[in-house]
Backbone as XML, in Angstrom:
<?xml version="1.0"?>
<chain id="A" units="angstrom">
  <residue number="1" name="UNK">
    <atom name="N" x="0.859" y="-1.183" z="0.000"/>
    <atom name="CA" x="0.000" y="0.000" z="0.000"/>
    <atom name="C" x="0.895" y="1.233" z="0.000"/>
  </residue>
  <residue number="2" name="UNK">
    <atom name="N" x="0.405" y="2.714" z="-0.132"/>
    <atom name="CA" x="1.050" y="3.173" z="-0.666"/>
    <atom name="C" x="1.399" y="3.979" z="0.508"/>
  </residue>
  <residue number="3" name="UNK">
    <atom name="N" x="2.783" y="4.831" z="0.771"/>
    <atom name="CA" x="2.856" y="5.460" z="1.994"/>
    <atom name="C" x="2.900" y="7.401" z="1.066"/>
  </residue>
  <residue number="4" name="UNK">
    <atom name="N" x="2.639" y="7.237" z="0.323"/>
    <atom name="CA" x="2.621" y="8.781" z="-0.577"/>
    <atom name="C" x="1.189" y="9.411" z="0.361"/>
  </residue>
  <residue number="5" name="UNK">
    <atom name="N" x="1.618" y="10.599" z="0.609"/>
    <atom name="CA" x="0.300" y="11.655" z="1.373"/>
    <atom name="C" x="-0.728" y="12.379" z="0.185"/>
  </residue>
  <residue number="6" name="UNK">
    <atom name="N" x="-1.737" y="11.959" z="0.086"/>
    <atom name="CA" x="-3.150" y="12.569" z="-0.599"/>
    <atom name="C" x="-2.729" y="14.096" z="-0.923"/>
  </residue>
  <residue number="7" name="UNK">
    <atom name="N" x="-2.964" y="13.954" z="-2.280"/>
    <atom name="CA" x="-2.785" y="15.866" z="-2.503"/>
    <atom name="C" x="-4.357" y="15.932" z="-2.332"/>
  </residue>
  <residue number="8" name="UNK">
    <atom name="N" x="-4.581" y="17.316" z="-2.248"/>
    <atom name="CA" x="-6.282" y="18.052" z="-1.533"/>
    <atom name="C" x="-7.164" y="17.618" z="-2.437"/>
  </residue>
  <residue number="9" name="UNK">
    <atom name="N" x="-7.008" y="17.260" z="-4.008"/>
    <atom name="CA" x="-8.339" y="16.224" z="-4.367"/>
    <atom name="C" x="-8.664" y="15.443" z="-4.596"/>
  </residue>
  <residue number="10" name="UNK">
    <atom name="N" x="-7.421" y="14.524" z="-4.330"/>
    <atom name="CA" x="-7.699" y="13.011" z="-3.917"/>
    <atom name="C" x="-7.973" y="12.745" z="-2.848"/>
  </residue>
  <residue number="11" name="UNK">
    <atom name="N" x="-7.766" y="14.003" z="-1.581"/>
    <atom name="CA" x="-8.132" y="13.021" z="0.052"/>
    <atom name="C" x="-9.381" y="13.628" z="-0.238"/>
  </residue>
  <residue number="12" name="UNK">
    <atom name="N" x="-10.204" y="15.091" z="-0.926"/>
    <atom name="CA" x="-11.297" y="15.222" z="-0.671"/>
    <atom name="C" x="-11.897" y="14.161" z="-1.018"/>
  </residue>
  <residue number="13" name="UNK">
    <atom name="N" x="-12.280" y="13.258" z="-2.498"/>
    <atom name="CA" x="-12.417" y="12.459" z="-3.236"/>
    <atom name="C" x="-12.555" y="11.478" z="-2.433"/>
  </residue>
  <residue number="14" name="UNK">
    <atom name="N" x="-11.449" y="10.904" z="-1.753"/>
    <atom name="CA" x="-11.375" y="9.656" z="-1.045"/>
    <atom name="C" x="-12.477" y="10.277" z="0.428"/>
  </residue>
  <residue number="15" name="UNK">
    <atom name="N" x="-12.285" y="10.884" z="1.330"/>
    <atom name="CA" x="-12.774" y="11.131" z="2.141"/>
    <atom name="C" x="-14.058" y="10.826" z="2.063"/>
  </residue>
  <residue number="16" name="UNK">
    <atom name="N" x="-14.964" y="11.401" z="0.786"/>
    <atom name="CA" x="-16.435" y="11.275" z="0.350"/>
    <atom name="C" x="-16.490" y="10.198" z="0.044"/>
  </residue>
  <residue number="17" name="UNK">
    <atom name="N" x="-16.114" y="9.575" z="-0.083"/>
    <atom name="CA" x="-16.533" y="8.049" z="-0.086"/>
    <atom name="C" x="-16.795" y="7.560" z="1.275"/>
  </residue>
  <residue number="18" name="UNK">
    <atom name="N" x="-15.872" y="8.009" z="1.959"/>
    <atom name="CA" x="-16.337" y="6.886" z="3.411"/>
    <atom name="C" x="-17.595" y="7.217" z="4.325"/>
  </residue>
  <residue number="19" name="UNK">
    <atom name="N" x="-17.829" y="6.759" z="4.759"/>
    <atom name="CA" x="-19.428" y="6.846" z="5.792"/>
    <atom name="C" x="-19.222" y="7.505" z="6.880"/>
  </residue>
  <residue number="20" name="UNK">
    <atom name="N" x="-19.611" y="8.645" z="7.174"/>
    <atom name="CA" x="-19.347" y="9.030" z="8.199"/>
    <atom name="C" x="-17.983" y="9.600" z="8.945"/>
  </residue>
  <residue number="21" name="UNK">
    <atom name="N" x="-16.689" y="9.297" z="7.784"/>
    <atom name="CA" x="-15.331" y="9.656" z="8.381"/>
    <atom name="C" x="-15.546" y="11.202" z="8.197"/>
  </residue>
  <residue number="22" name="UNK">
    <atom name="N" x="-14.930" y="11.530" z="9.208"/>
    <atom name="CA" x="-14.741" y="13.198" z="8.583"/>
    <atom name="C" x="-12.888" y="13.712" z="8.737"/>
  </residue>
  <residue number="23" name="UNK">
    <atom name="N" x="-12.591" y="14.865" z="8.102"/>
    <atom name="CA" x="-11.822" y="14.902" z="7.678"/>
    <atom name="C" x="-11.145" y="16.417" z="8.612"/>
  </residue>
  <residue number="24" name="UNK">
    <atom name="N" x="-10.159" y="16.131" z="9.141"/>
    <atom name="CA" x="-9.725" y="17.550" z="10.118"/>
    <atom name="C" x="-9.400" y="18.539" z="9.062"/>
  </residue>
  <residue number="25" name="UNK">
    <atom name="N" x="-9.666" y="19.768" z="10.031"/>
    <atom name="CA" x="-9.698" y="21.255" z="9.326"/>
    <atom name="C" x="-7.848" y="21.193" z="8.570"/>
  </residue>
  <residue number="26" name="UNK">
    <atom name="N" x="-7.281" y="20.638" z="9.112"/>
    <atom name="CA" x="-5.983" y="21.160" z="8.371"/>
    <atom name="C" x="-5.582" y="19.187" z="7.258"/>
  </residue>
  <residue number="27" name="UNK">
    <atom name="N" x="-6.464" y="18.791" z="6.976"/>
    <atom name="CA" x="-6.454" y="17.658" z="6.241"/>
    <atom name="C" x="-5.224" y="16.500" z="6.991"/>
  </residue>
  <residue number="28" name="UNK">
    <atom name="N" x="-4.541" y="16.858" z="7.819"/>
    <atom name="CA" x="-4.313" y="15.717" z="8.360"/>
    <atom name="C" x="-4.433" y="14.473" z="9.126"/>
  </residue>
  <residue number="29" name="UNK">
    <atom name="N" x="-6.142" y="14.086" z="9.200"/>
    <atom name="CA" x="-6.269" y="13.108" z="9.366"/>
    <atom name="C" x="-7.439" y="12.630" z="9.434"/>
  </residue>
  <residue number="30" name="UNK">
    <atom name="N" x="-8.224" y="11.478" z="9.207"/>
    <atom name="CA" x="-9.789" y="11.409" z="9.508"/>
    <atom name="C" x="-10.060" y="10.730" z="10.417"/>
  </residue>
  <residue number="31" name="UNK">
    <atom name="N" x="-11.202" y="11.122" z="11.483"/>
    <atom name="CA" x="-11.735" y="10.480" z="12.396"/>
    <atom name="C" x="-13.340" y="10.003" z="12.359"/>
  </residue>
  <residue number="32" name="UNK">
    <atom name="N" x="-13.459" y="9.318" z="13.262"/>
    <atom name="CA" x="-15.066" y="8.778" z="13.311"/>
    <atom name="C" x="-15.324" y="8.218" z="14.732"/>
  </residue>
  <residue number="33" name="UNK">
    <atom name="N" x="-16.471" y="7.971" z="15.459"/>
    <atom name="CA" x="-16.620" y="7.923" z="16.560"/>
    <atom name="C" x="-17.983" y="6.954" z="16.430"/>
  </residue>
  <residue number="34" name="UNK">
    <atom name="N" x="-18.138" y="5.785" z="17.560"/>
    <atom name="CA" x="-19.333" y="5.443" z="17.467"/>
    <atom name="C" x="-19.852" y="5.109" z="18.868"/>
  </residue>
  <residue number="35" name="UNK">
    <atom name="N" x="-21.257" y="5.004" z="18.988"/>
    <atom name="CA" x="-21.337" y="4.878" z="20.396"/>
    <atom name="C" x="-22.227" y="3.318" z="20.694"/>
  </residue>
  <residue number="36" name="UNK">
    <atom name="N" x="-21.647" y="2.775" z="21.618"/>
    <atom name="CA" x="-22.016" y="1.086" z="21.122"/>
    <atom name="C" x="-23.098" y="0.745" z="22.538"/>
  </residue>
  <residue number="37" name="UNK">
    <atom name="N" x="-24.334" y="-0.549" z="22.124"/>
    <atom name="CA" x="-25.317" y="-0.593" z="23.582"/>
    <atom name="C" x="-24.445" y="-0.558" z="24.597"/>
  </residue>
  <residue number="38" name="UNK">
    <atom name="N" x="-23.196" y="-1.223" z="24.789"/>
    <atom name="CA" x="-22.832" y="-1.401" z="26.266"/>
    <atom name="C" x="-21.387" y="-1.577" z="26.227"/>
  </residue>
  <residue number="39" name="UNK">
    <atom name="N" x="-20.058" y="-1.311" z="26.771"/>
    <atom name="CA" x="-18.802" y="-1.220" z="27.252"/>
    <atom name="C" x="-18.063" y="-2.726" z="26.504"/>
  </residue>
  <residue number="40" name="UNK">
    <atom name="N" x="-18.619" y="-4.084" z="26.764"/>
    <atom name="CA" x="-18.305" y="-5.451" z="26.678"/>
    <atom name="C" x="-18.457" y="-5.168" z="24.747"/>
  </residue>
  <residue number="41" name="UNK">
    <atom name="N" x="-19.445" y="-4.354" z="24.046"/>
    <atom name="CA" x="-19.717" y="-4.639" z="22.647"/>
    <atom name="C" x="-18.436" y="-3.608" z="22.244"/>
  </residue>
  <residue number="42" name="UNK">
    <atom name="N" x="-17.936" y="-2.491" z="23.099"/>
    <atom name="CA" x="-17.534" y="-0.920" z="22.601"/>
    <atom name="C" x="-16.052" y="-2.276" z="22.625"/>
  </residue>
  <residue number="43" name="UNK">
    <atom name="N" x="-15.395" y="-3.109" z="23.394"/>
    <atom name="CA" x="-14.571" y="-3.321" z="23.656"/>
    <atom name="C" x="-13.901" y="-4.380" z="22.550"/>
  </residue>
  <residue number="44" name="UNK">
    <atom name="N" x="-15.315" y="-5.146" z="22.194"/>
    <atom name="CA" x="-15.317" y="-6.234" z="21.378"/>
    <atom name="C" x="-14.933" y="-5.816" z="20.157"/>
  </residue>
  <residue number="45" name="UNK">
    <atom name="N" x="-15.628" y="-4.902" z="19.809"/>
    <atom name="CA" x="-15.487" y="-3.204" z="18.495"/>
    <atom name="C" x="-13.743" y="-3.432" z="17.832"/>
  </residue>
  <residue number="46" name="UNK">
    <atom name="N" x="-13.346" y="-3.478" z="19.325"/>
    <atom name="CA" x="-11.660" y="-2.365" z="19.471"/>
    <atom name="C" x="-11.222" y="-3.497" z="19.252"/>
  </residue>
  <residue number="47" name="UNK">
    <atom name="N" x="-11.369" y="-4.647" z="19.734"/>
    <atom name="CA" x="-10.505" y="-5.488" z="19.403"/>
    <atom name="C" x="-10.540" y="-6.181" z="18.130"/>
  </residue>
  <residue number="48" name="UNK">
    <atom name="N" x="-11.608" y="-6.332" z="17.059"/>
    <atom name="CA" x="-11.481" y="-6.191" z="15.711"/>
    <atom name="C" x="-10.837" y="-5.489" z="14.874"/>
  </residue>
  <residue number="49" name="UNK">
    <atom name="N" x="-10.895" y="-4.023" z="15.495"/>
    <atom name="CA" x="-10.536" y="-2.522" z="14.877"/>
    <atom name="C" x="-8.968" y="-3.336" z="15.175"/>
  </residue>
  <residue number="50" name="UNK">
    <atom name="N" x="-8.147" y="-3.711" z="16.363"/>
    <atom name="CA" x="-7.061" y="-4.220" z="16.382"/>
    <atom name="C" x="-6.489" y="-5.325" z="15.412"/>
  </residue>
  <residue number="51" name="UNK">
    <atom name="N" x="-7.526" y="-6.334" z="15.543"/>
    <atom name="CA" x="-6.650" y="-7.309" z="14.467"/>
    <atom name="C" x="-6.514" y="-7.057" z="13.151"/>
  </residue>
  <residue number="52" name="UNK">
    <atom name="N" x="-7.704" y="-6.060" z="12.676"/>
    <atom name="CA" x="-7.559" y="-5.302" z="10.893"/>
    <atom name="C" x="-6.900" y="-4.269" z="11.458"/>
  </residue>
  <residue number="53" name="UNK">
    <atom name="N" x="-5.983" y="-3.659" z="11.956"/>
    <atom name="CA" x="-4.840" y="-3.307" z="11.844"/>
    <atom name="C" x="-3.560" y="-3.703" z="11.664"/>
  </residue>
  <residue number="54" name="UNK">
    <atom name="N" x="-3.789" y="-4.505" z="12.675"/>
    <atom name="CA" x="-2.342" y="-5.838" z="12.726"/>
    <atom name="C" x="-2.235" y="-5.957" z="11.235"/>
  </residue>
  <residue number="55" name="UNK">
    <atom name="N" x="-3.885" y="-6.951" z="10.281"/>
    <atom name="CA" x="-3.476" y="-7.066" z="8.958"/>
    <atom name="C" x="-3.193" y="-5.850" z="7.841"/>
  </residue>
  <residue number="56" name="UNK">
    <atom name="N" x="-3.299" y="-4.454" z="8.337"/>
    <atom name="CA" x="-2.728" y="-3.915" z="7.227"/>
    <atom name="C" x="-1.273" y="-3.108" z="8.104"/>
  </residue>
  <residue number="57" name="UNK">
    <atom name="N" x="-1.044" y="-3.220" z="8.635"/>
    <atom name="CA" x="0.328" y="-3.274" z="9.308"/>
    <atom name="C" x="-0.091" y="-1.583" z="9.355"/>
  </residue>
  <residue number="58" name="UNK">
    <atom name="N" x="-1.030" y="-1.258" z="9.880"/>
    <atom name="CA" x="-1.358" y="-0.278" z="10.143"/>
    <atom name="C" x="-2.248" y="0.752" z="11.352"/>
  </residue>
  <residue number="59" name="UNK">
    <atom name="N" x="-1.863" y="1.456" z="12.160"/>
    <atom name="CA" x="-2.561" y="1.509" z="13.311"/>
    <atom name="C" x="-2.940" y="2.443" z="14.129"/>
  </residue>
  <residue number="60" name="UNK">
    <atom name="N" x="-4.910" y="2.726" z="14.246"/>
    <atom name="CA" x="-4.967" y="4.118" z="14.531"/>
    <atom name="C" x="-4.925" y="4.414" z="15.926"/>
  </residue>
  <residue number="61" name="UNK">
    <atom name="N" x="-5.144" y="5.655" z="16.093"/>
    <atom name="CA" x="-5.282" y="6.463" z="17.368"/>
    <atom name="C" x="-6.600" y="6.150" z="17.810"/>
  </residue>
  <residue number="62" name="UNK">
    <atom name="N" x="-6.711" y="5.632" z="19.122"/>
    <atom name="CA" x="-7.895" y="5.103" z="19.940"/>
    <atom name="C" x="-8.263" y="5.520" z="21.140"/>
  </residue>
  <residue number="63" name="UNK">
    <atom name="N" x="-9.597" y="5.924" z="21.448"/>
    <atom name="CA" x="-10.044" y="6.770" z="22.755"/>
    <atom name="C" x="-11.443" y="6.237" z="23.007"/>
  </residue>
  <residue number="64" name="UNK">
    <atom name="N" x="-11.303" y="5.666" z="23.868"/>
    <atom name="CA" x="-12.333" y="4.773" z="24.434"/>
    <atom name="C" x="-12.583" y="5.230" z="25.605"/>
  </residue>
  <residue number="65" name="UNK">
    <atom name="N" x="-14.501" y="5.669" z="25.980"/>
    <atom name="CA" x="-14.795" y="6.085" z="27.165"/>
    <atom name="C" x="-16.093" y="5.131" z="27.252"/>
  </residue>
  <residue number="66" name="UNK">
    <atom name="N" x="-15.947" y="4.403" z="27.745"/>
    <atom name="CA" x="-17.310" y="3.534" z="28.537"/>
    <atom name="C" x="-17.490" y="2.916" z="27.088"/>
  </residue>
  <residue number="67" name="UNK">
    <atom name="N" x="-18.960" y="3.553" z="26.597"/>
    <atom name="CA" x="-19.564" y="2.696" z="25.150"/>
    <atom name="C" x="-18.994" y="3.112" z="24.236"/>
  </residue>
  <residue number="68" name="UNK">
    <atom name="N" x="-18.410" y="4.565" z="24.119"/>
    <atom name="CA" x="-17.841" y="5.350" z="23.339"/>
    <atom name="C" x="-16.386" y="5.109" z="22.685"/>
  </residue>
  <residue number="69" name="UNK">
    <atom name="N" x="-16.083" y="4.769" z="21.412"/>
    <atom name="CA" x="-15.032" y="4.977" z="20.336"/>
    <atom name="C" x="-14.652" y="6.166" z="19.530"/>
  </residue>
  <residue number="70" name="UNK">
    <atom name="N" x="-13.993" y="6.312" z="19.158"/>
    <atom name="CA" x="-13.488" y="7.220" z="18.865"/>
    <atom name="C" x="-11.516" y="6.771" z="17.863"/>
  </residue>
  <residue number="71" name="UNK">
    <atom name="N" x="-11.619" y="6.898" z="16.612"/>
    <atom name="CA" x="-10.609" y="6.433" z="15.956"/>
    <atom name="C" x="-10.378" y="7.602" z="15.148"/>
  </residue>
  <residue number="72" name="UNK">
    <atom name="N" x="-8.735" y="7.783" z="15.200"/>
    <atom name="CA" x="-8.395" y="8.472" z="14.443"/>
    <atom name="C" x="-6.969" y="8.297" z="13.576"/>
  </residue>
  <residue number="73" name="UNK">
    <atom name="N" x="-7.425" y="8.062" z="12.129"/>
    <atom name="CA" x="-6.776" y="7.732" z="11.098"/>
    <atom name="C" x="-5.401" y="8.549" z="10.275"/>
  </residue>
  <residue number="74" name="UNK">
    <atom name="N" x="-4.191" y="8.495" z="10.338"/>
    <atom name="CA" x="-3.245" y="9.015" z="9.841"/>
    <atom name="C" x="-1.901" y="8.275" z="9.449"/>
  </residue>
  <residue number="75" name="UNK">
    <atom name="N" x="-1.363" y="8.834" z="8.765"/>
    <atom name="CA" x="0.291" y="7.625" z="7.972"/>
    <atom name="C" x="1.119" y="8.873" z="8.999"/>
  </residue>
  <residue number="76" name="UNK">
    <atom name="N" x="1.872" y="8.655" z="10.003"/>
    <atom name="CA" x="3.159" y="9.241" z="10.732"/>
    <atom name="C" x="4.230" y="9.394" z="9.723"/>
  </residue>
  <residue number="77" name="UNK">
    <atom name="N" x="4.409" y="8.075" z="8.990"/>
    <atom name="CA" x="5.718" y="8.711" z="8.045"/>
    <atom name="C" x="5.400" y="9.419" z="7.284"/>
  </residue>
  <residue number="78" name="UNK">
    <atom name="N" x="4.320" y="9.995" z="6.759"/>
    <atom name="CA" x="4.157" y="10.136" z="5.325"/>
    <atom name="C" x="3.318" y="11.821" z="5.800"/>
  </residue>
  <residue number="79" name="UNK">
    <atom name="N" x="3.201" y="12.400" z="7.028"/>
    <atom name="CA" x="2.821" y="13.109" z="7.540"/>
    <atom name="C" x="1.128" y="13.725" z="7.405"/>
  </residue>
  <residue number="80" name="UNK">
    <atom name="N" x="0.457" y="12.742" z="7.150"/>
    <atom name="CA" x="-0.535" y="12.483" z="6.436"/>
    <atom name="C" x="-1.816" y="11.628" z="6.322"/>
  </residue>
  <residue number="81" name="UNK">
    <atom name="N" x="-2.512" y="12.125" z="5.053"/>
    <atom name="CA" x="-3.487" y="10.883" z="4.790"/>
    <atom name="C" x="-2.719" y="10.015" z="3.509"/>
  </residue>
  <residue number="82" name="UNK">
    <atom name="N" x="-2.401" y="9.040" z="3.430"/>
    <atom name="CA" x="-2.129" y="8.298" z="2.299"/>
    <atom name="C" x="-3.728" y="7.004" z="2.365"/>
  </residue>
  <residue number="83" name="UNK">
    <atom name="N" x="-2.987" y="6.175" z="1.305"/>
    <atom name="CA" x="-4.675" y="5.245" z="0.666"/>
    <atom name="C" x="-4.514" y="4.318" z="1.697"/>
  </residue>
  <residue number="84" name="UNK">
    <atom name="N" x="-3.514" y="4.348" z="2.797"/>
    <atom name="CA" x="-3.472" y="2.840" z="3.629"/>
    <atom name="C" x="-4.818" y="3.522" z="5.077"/>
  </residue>
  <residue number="85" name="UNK">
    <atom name="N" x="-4.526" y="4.711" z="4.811"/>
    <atom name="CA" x="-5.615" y="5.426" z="5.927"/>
    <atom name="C" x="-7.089" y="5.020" z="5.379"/>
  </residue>
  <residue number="86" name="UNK">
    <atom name="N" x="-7.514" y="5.265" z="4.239"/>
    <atom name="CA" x="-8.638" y="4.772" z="3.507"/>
    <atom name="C" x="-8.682" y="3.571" z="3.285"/>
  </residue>
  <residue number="87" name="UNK">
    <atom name="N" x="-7.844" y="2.736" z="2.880"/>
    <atom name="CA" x="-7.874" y="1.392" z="2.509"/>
    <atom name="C" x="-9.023" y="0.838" z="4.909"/>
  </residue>
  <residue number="88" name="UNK">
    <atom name="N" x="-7.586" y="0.988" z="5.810"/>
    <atom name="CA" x="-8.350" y="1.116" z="6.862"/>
    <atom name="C" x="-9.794" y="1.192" z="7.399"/>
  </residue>
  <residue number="89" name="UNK">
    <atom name="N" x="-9.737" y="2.465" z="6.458"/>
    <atom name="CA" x="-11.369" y="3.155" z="7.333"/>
    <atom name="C" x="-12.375" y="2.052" z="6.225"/>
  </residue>
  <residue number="90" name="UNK">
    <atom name="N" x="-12.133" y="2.023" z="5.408"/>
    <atom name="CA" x="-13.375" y="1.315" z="4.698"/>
    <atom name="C" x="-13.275" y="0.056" z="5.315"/>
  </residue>
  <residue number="91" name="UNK">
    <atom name="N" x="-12.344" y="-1.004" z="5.661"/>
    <atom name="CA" x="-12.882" y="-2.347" z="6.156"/>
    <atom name="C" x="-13.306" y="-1.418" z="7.812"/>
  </residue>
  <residue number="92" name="UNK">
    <atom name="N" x="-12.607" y="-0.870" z="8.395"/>
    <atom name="CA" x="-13.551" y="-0.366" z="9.427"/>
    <atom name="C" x="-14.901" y="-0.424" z="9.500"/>
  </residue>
  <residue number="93" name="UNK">
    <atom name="N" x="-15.225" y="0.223" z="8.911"/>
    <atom name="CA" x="-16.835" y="0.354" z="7.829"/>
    <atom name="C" x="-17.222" y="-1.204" z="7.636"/>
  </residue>
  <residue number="94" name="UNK">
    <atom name="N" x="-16.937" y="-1.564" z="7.002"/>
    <atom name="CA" x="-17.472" y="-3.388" z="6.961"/>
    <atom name="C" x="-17.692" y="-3.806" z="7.929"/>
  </residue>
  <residue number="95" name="UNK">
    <atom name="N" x="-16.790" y="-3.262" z="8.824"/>
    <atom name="CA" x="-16.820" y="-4.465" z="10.355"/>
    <atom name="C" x="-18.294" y="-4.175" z="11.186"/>
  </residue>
  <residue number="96" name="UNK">
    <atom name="N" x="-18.383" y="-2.794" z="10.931"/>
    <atom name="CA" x="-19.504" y="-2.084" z="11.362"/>
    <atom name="C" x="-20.981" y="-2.772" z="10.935"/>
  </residue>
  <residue number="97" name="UNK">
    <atom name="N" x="-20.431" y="-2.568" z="9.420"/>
    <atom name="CA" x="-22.382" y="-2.919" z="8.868"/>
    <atom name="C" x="-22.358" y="-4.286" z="9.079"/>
  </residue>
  <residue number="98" name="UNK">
    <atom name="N" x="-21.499" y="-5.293" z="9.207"/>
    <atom name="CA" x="-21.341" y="-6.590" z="9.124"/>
    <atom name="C" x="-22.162" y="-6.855" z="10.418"/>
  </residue>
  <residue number="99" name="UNK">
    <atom name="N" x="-20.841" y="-6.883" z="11.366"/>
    <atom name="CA" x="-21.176" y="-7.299" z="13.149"/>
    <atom name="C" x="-21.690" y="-6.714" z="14.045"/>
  </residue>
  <residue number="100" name="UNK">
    <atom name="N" x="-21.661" y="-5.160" z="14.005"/>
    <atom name="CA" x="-21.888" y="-4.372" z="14.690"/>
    <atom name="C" x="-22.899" y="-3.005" z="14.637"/>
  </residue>
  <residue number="101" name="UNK">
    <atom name="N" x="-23.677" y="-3.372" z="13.493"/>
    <atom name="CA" x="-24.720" y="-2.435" z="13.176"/>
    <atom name="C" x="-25.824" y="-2.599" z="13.832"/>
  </residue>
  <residue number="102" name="UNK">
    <atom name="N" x="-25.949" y="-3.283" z="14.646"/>
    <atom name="CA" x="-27.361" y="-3.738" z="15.807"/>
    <atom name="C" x="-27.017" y="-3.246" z="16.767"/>
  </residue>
  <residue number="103" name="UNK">
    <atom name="N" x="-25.407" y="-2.880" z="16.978"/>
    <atom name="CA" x="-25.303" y="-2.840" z="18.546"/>
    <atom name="C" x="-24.858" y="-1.499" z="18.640"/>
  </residue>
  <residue number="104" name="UNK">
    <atom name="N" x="-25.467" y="-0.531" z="17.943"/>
    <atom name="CA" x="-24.825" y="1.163" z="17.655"/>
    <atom name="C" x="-25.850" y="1.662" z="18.583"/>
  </residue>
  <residue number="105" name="UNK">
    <atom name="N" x="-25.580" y="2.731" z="19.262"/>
    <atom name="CA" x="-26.532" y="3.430" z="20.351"/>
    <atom name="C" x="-27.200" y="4.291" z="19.032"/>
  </residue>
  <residue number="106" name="UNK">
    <atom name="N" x="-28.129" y="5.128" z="19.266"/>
    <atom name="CA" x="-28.621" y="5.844" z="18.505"/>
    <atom name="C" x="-28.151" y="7.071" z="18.752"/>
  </residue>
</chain>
C-alpha cells in the first residue's frame, strides 16, 4: 500500500466516499466515533478494529470512554493521509455494517 500523502483532491475524493469519516480542518487526518449498547460490545469493536490493523500493518489512534469509540486515522511517516488510511477506514466500515450495526446506540 502506498505510503505517498493525498494531494487536496484526492483526500477530498477519497474522504467522500467513506461513511461518516470526517476529515480535520488542516487535512491531516480522519476520524469517526461510534457509540455502542454497552462497554463489553464498545470493547469487542476495538478489538477487531485491532486485528484489521495488525493485517494492514497499520494503526490508529484510539479513545475509548465507557460505550464510546473514537478512531483516528493518519500515515506518521508520510505526515498524512495516504490510501493505507482509507484502505483502513473502509474495512472499518465493513466491520460495522457486518457485526456491529445492531449494537450502535442511537
Amino acid at each position: 500500500m502506498q505510503d505517498t500523502r493525498l494531494s487536496s483532491p484526492a483526500l477530498d475524493d477519497a474522504v467522500a466516499r467513506l461513511d461518516g469519516w470526517t476529515l480535520a480542518a488542516d487535512h491531516g487526518h480522519i476520524a469517526r466515533s461510534w457509540t455502542f449498547d454497552s462497554f463489553a460490545t464498545a470493547m469487542a469493536f476495538w478489538s477487531q478494529v485491532a486485528a484489521l490493523a495488525e493485517q494492514h500493518d497499520h494503526h490508529p489512534e484510539c479513545l475509548s470512554l465507557y460505550t464510546h469509540i473514537r478512531l483516528r486515522l493518519w500515515t506518521h511517516d508520510a505526515g498524512g493521509l495516504t490510501h493505507k488510511d482509507v484502505a483502513l477506514a473502509k474495512d472499518i466500515d465493513a466491520l460495522i455494517l457486518g457485526e456491529f450495526s445492531n449494537k450502535l446506540k442511537s
